[in-house]
C-alpha positions in Angstrom: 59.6 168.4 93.2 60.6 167.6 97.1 56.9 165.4 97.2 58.5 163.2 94.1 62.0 163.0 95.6 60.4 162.2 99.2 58.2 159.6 97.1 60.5 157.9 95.4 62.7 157.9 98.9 59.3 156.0 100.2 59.3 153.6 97.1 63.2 152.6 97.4 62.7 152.1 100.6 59.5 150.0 100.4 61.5 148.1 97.9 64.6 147.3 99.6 62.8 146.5 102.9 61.1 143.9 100.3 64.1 142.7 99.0 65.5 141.8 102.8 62.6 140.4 103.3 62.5 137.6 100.5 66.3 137.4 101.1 65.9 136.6 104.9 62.7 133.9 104.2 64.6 132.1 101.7 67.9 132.0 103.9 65.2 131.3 106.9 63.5 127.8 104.0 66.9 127.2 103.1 68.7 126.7 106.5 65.5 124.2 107.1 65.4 120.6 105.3 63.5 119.3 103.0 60.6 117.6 105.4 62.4 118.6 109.1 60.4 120.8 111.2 57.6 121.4 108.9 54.3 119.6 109.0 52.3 119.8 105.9 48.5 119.8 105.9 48.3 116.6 104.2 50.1 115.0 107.3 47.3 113.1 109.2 48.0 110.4 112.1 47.5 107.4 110.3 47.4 103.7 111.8 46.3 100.1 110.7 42.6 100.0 109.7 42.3 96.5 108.5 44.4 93.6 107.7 44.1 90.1 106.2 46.4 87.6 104.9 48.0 87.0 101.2 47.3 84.1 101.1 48.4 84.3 96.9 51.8 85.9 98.0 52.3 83.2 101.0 51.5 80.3 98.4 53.6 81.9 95.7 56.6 81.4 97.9 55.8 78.1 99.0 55.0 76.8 95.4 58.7 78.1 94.0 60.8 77.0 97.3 59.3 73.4 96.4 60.0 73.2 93.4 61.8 70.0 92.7 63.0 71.0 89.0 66.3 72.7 90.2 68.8 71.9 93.0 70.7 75.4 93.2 67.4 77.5 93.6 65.8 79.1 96.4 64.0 77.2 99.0 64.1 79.3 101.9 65.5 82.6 103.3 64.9 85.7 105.7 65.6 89.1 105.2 62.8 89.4 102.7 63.5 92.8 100.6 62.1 93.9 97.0 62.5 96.6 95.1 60.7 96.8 91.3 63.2 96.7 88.5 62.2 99.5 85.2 60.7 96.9 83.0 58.9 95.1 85.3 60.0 92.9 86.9 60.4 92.5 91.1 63.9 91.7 92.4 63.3 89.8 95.6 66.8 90.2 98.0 67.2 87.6 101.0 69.7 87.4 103.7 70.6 83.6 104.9 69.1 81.4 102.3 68.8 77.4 101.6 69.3 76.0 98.5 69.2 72.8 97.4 66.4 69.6 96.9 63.0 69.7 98.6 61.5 66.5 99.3 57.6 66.2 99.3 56.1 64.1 102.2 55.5 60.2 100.4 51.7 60.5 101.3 49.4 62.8 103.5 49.1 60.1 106.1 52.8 60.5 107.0 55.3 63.2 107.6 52.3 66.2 106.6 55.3 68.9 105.8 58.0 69.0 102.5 61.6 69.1 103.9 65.4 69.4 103.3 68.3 66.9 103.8 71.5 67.8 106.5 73.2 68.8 103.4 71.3 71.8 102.2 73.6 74.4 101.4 73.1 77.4 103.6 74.4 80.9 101.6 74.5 84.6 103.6 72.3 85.7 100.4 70.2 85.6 97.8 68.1 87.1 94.8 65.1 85.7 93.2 63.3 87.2 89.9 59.5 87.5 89.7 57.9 87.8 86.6 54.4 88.9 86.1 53.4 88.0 89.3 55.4 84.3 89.0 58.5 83.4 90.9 61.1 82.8 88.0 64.6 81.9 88.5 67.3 82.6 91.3 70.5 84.2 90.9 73.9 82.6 91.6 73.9 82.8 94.7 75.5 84.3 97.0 74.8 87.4 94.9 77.6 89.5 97.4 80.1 87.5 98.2 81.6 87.6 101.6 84.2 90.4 101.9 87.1 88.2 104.2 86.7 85.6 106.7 84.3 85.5 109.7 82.6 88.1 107.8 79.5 88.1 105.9 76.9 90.4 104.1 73.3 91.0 104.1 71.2 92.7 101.6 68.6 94.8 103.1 67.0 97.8 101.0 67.0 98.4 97.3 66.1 101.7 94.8 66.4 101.8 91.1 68.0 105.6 90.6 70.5 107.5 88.7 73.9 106.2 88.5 74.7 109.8 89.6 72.7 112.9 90.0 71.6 113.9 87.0 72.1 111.1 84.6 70.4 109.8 82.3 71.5 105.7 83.4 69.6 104.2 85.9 71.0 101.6 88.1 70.4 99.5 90.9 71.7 100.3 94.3 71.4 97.6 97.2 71.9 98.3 100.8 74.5 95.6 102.0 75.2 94.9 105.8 78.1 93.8 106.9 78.5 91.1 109.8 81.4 89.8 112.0 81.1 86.1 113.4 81.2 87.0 117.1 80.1 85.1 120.9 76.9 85.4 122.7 75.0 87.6 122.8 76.2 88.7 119.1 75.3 85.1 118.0 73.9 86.4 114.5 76.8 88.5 113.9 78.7 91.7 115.5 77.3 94.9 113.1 80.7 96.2 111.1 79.4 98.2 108.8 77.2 99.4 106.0 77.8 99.2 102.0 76.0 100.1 98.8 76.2 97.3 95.7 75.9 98.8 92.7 74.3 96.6 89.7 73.8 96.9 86.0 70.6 97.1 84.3 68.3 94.9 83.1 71.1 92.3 83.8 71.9 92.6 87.5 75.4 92.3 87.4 77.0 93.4 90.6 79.4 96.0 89.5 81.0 97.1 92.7 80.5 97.1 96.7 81.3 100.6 98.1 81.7 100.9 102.5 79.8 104.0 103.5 79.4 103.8 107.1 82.2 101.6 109.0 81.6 101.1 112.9 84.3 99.4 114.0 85.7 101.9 115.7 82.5 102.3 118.2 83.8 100.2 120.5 80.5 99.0 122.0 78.9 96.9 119.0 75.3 97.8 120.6 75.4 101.1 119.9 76.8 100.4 116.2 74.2 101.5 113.7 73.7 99.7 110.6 71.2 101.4 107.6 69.1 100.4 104.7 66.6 98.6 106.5 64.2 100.5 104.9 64.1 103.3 102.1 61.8 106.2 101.3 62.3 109.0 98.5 61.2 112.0 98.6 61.6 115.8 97.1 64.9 114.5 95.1 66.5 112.6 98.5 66.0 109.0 99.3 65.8 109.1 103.4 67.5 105.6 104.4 66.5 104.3 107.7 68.5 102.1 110.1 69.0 100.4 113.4 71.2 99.2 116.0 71.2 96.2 117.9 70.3 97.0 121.6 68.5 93.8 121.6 71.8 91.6 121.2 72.8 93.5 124.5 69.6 93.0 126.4 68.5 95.6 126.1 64.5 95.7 125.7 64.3 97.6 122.4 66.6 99.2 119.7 66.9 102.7 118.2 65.7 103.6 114.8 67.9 106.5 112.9 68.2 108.0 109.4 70.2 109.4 107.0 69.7 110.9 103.6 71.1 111.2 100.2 70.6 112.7 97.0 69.0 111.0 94.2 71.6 109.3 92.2 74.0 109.8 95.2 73.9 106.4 97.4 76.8 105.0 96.1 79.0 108.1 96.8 79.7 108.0 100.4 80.7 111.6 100.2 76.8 112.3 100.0 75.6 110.6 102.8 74.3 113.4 105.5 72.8 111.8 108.7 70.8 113.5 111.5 72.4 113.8 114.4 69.4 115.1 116.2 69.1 119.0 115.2 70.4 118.7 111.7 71.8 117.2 109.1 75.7 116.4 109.3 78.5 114.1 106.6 80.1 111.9 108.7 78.8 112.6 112.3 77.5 110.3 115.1 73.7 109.8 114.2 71.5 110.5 117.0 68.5 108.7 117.1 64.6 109.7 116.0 62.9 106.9 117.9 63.5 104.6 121.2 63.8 105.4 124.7 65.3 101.8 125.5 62.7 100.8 127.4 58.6 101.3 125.8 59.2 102.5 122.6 61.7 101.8 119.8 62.0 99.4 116.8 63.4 95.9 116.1 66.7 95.8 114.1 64.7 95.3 110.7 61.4 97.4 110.4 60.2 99.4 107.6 58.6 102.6 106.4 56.2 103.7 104.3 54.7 106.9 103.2 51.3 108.0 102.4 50.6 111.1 101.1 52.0 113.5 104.0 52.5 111.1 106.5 55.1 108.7 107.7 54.5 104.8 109.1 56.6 102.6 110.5 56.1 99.0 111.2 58.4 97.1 113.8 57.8 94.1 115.7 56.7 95.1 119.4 58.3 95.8 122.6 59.1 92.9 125.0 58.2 89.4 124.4 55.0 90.6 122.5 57.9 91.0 119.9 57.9 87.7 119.0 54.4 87.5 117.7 53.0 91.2 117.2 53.8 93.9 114.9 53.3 97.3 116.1 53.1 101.2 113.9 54.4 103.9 114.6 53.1 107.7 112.2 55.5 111.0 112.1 54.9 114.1 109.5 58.6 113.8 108.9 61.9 110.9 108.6 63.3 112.4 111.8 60.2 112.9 114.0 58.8 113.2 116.0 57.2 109.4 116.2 53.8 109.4 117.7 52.8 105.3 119.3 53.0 102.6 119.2 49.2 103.4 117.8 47.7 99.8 116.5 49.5 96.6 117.3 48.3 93.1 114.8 49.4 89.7 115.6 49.7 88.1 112.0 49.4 84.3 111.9 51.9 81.6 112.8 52.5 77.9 112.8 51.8 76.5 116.0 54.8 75.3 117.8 58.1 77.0 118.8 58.2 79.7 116.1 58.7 83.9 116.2 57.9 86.6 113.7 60.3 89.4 112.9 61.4 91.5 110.3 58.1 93.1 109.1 59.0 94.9 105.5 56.3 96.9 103.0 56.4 95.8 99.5 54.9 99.2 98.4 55.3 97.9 94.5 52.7 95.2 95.3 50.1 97.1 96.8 47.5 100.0 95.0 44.1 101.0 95.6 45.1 101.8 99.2 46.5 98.6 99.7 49.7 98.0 101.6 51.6 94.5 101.1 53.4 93.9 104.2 55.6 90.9 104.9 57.3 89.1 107.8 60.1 86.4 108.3 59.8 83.0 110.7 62.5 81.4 112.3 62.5 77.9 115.0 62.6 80.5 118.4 65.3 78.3 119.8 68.5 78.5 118.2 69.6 74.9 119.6 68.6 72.7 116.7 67.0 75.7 114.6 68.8 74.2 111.0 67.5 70.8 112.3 63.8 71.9 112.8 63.9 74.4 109.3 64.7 71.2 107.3 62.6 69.5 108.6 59.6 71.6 108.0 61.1 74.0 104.8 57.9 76.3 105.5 59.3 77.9 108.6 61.5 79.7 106.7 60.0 82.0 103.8 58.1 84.7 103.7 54.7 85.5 104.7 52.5 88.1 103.5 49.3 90.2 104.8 47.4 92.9 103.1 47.0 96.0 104.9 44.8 99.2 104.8 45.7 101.8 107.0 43.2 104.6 108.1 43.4 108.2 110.6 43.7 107.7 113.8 40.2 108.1 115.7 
């Protein structure tokens, strides 16, 4: 009897040291995020292994922002974001855009490029409906109007998701920021803050504009950060990436930071958490997950992507290379660490006084491996930029390269 009794002692205790244990390692998984801290096995450096141009994509643009058959459409914008809509169709989402008549050149011996008249009207934004592949109509536009005087908004990233956790609804949710007319060096516009538009499905009605992040109160508008310039889900949270705009201050490159959200949460400001360099925090000072203000960081638009285990950013390069080179950056999780810049591709350009920027993936386009990656042109000088994008309208859309990315060697 004192064996059983000192046996079942042994067996009680076995099981309560068991018990600790599973208590303490799911206390130990739950105090660490979802991705944070733990690379997987599927997680390999990854880094451009080929490129080539769209030419299909490029022409697409072309063919629709020349179109002669409407005077209130979309002939030319930057900013270029899409997201892919539940039945099908892609919503294309643009920052400054010109609409109005595009005139074709009278013969090939002449003027060899279409243009625009002085009286184009410029809009702070813009949506445009593909269809099967085809370019279909534009939306009023602007699609957000501008919320007072002197102050503007941009559309950046977009995701289709709950219209709150759990529900059955799906929705549209578009990343809006918010600009202030300001003085050198802020000549495109002091960062103010960041909003979600919430639209109505299949119709894309925009049924309200929520502020979830307002930096008017940082006092030094380069250290303002702005996000959705680029979205990724995963494990039930969309991770939403931003920026500021060291660049504006000259400084030589700007920070990248992120945030996160629960699915069906973005529009609830309430459910924002951003990482503020050790964890996740509501409503704290984000600290940033890549720059170091001088060799590394980001552009104020880049993107992200992820494939299988692996993160990739693309960003236009440090320094003057900036202006014509796009650069990668791999990490096994949103907040780091970023390993690069690992493979840097200068996409094409028209000759002349012209700079890329913005590079965005278009992850809906691609399969089979492939990556659809696209990035903005602009005049370089801003002196007589509107002059110079009338008078060659193809300056000012969207191009497009195909991508395939492979380990790094």
């Amino acid at each position: 009897m004192p064996e059983d009794r000192r046996a079942r002692r042994q067996r009680t205790g076995v099981g309560v040291g068991l018990v600790l244990a599973l208590v303490l390692t799911a206390v130990l998984l739950g105090a660490l995020p979802d991705d944070e801290g733990r690379e997987g096995r599927d997680c390999v450096p990854r880094t451009v292994g080929s490129w080539s141009a769209d030419e299909r994509l490029t022409g697409e643009f072309a063919r629709y922002g020349d179109d002669a058959a409407r005077a209130d459409d979309w002939t030319g914008g930057d900013g270029t974001h899409s997201v892919r809509l539940p039945d099908g169709r892609v919503l294309w989402l643009f920052s400054d855009t010109y609409l109005g008549q595009v005139y074709r050149p009278p013969n090939p011996v002449g003027e060899s490029y279409a243009w625009r008249d002085g009286t184009a009207p410029l809009v702070r934004n813009s949506a445009v409906v593909m269809d099967d592949g085809r370019l279909a109509t534009t939306l009023p536009a602007p699609l957000f109007p501008d919320p007072g005087p002197g102050r503007w908004r941009w559309p950046v990233a977009a995701r289709v998701e709950p219209r709150s956790p759990g529900s059955s609804e799906q929705v549209l949710r578009v990343l809006l920021w918010v600009r202030t007319a300001g003085q050198a060096p802020w000549i495109y516009g002091v960062p103010t803050a960041t909003e979600v538009a919430t639209l109505s499905l299949p119709d894309l009605r925009v049924e309200s504009v929520v502020e979830v992040l307002d930096q008017r109160q940082v006092r030094d508008p380069s250290r303002r950060v702005l996000f959705g310039t680029t979205l990724v889900h995963r494990g039930g949270w969309t991770y939403v990436f931003g920026g500021d705009d060291g660049q504006a201050a000259s400084r030589p490159v700007s920070h990248a930071y992120v945030a996160r959200v629960p699915e069906g949460g973005l529009g609830d400001p309430a459910a924002w958490e951003y990482w503020d360099g050790s964890a996740w925090v509501a409503r704290a000072r984000p600290g940033a997950v890549l720059g170091d203000g001088r060799r590394t960081g980001v552009g104020s638009a880049f993107s992200v992507v992820r494939q299988g285990g692996t993160y990739v950013l693309f960003t236009m390069a440090a320094g003057t290379r900036g202006l014509t080179t796009v650069t990668s950056y791999w990490a096994c999780s949103p907040t780091g660490p970023w390993h690069g810049p690992v493979k840097d591709f200068t996409p094409s350009l028209p000759s002349d006084q012209v700079a890329a920027y913005n590079p965005q993936a278009h992850p809906e386009l691609g399969g089979d491996g492939r990556l659809v990656l696209s990035y903005d042109v602009n005049w370089l000088e801003v002196t007589g930029a509107a002059a110079q994008l009338n008078r060659n309208v193809s300056l000012y859309r969207p191009r497009f390269v195909t991508l395939r990315l492979r380990p790094v060697r």
